[in-house]
LONUTI-121193 format. One record per residue (C-alpha): x, y, z. Coordinates in pm, whole numbers, padded with zeros to 5 digits, always signed. Each point is the difference from the previous one (the first is absolute). Layout:
residues N
XYZ ...
END
This chain:
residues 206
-05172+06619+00499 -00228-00181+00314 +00020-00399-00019 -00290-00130-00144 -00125-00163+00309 +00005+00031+00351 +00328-00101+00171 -00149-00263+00230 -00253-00179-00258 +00254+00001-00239 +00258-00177+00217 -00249-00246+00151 -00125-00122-00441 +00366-00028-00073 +00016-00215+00342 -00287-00205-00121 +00081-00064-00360 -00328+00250-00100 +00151+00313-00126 -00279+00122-00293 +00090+00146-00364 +00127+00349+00104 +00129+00313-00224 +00371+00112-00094 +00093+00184+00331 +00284+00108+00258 +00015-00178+00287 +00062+00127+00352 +00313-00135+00178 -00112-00261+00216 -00350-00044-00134 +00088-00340-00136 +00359-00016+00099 -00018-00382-00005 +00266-00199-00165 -00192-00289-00205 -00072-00332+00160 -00311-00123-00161 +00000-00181-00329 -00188+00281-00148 +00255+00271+00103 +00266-00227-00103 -00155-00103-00345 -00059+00367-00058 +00393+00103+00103 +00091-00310-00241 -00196+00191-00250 +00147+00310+00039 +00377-00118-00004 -00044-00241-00300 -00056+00289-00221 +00265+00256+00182 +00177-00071-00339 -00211+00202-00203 -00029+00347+00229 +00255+00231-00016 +00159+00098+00394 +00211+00241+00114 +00282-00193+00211 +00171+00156+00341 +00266-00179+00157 +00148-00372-00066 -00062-00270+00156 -00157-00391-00083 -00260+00075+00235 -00285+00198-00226 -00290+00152+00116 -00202+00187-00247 -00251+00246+00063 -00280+00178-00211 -00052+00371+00047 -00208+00263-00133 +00177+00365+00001 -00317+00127+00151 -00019-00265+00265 +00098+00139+00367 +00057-00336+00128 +00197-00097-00234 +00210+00304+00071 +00005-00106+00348 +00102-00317-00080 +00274+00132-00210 +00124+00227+00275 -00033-00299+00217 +00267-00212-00200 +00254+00275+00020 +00183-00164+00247 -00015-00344-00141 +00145+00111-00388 +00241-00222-00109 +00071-00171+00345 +00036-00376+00135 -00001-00115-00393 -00375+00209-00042 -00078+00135-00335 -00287+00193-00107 -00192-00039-00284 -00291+00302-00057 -00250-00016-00264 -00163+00293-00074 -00414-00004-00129 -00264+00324-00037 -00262-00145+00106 -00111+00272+00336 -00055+00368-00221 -00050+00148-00306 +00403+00123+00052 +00117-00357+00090 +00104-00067-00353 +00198+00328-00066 +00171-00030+00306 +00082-00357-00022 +00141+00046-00359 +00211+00314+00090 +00189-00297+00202 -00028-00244-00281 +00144+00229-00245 +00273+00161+00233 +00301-00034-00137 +00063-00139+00346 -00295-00160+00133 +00115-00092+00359 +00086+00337+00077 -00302+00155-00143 -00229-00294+00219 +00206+00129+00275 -00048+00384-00067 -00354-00066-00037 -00079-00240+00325 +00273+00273+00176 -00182+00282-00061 -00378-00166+00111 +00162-00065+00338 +00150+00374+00025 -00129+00258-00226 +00329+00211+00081 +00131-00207-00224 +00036+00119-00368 -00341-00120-00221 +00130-00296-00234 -00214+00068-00377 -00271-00170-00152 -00081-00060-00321 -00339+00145-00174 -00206-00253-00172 +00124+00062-00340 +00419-00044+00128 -00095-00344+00115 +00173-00264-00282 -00194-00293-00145 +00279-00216+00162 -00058+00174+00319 -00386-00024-00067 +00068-00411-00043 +00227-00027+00289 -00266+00128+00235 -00263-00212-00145 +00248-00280+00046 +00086+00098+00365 -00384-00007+00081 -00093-00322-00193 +00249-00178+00232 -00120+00163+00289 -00362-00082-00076 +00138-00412+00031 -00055+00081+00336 -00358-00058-00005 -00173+00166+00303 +00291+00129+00153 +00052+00262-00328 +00072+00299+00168 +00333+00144+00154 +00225-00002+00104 +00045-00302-00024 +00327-00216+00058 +00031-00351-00117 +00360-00229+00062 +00085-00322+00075 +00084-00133+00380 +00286-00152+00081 -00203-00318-00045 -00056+00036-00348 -00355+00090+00085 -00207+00296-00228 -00040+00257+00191 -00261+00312+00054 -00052+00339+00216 -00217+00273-00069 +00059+00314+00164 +00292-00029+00235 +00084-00094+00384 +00001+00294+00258 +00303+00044+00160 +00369-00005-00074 +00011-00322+00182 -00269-00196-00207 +00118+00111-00315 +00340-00108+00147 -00140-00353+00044 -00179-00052-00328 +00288+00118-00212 +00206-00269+00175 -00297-00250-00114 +00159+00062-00377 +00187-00247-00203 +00149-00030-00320 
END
């Protein structure tokens, strides 16, 4: 799915505090690949983490350091983002935390709750983003409309009621964590380059 603005007008509102109301979308990586430094980016990252405890995540690696992301299984650059991270899995005290919404295509739910519902949901989030980046790879399921559970039904809902605390900046993926400061946290899409990604991920803290 295209972002749902143009990359330069969209990085020059967040610059100046005047990002409008926008859809549920996918984000390209580096379209807003900005960590949060304004008191409205940080406010809305505050928002986010203070109700982490009610979303349901799908954890890779241990570590104190926690950076959790948002992803749609129909989002490319969240796929990207996920290949991106390969690398970084469980390294230098990093973990993961992914939280999967539907919010992109009429599939979104069914695959999203084929993960949910695994009896191993890691592996089945990793099937699924595996196979997106190479299509050599064996097609994880989805689930038709009448396999998803009402507890899977609730969890999305859930997952996308906390993602919607983030105001203006609903849309993924989206990554929210806490610096080494203390400080709330934001970054929408994700930084180009091993090396920037490299940089950011060392901006985590417990």
């Amino acid at each position: 799915m295209k972002p749902t603005a143009p990359i330069l007008l969209l990085c020059a509102a967040l610059a100046t505090g005047l990002l409008p109301d926008q859809p549920a979308g996918a984000q390209q990586p580096g379209a807003t690949a900005a960590v949060a430094k304004t008191s409205p980016d940080m406010l809305a990252a505050a928002q986010v983490l203070q109700h982490l405890g009610a979303a349901r995540v799908i954890t890779e690696g241990q570590g104190a350091r926690v950076l959790t992301i948002f992803f749609d299984p129909n989002c490319p650059y969240c796929r990207q983002l996920y290949g991106d991270l390969r690398p970084f899995v469980g390294k230098n005290d990093l973990q993961l935390r992914w939280v999967p919404v539907a919010i992109l295509a009429p599939s979104s739910p069914g695959k999203a709750a084929a993960i949910l519902q695994s009896a191993d949901p890691l592996q089945a989030f990793r099937e699924m983003e595996d196979h997106g980046l190479d299509p050599n790879r064996p097609a994880p399921a989805q689930l038709s409309a009448g396999q998803i559970s009402a507890k899977t039904r609730q969890t999305l809902k859930t997952n996308d009621a906390v993602l919607k605390r983030a105001g203006v900046y609903y849309s993924v993926p989206l990554a929210v964590f806490r610096n080494r400061e203390g400080q709330p946290q934001l970054l929408l899409g994700a930084p180009r380059g091993e090396k920037a990604l490299a940089e950011l991920l060392q901006t985590v803290g417990p």
